[in-house]
N, C-alpha and C positions, 0 to 999 in steps of 0.2 A: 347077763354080763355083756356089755359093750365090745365089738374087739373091731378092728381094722375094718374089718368086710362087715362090718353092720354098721358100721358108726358115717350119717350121711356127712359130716364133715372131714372125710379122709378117700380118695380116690380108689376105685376098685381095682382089683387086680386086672378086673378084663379090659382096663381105660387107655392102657397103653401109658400111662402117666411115668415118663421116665423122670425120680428127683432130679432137684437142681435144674430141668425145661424153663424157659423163659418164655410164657405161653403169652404175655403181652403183645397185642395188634394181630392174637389170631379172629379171624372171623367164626361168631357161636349160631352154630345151627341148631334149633329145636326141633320138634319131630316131623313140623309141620314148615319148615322153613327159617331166613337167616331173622336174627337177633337184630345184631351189633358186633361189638369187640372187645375183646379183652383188653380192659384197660390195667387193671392191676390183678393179682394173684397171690394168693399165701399158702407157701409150703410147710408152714406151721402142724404136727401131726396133729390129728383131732381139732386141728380149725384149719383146715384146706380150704381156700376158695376162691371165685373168681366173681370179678368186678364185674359186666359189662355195659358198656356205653352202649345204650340203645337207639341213641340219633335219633332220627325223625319219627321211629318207629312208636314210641308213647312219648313223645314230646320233649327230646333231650335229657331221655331219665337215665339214670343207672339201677343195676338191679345186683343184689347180691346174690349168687347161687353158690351152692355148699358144693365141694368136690363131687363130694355123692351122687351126683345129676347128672354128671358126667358119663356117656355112654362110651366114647370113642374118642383118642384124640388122632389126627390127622396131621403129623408134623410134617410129610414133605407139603404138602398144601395148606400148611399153618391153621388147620381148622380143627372147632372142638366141637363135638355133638352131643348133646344136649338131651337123656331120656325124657325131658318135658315136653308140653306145647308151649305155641305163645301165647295161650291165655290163663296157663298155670302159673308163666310167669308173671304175665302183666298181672293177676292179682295176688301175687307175691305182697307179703309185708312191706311197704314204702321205703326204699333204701334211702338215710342219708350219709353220704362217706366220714362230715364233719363230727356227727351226733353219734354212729352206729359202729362206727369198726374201733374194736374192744370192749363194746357193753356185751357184759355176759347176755344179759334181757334180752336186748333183742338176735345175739344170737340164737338164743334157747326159742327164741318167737319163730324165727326162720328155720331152723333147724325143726320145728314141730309140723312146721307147715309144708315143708317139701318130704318130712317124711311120711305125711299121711296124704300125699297127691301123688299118686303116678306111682311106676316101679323102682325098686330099689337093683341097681345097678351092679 
């Protein structure tokens, strides 16, 4: 059975995630160093997640990460930390914002693939 604390699409209890945060333009750190930014975010339960713009970093992409990845968030220094690296994420499923946010598919694509890389939070 699925519940909160196993489900990677919903923030862990130890993330610090206080509802209703407005985690847009925080800086995402991975375990190995900065991302990007939170461009957007969904408080949606069982589809929590974050956008981020990763600039120069893979070439002006964005990438989706599921709450679940979330190790720590940093509200007085606006920053979110990230249980992955950056090359769990960079080969992360190919976000597109236009094609991908509300396809069940490719959430269940991403949501497969961050649960079988790295620890669950």
């Amino acid at each position: 059975m699925t519940t909160p604390e196993n489900n990677v699409w919903n923030y862990g209890s130890a993330s610090g995630y206080d509802a209703g945060t407005d985690l847009t333009d925080y800086r995402v750190e991975a375990t190995d160093g900065h991302i990007g930014k939170v461009d957007k975010h969904s408080n949606d339960v069982d589809s929590q997640y974050l956008v981020v713009d990763t600039g120069v970093w893979i070439f002006g992409k964005e990438v989706l990460l599921p709450a679940g990845t979330v190790k720590h968030i940093d509200t007085a220094n606006k920053t979110v930390y990230v249980a992955r690296t950056k090359d769990e994420i960079k080969s992360a499923p190919e976000f597109d914002k236009e094609k991908h946010l509300g396809n069940p598919g490719y959430h269940d694509e991403v949501g497969g693939y961050y649960h079988g890389h790295g620890p669950r939070i």
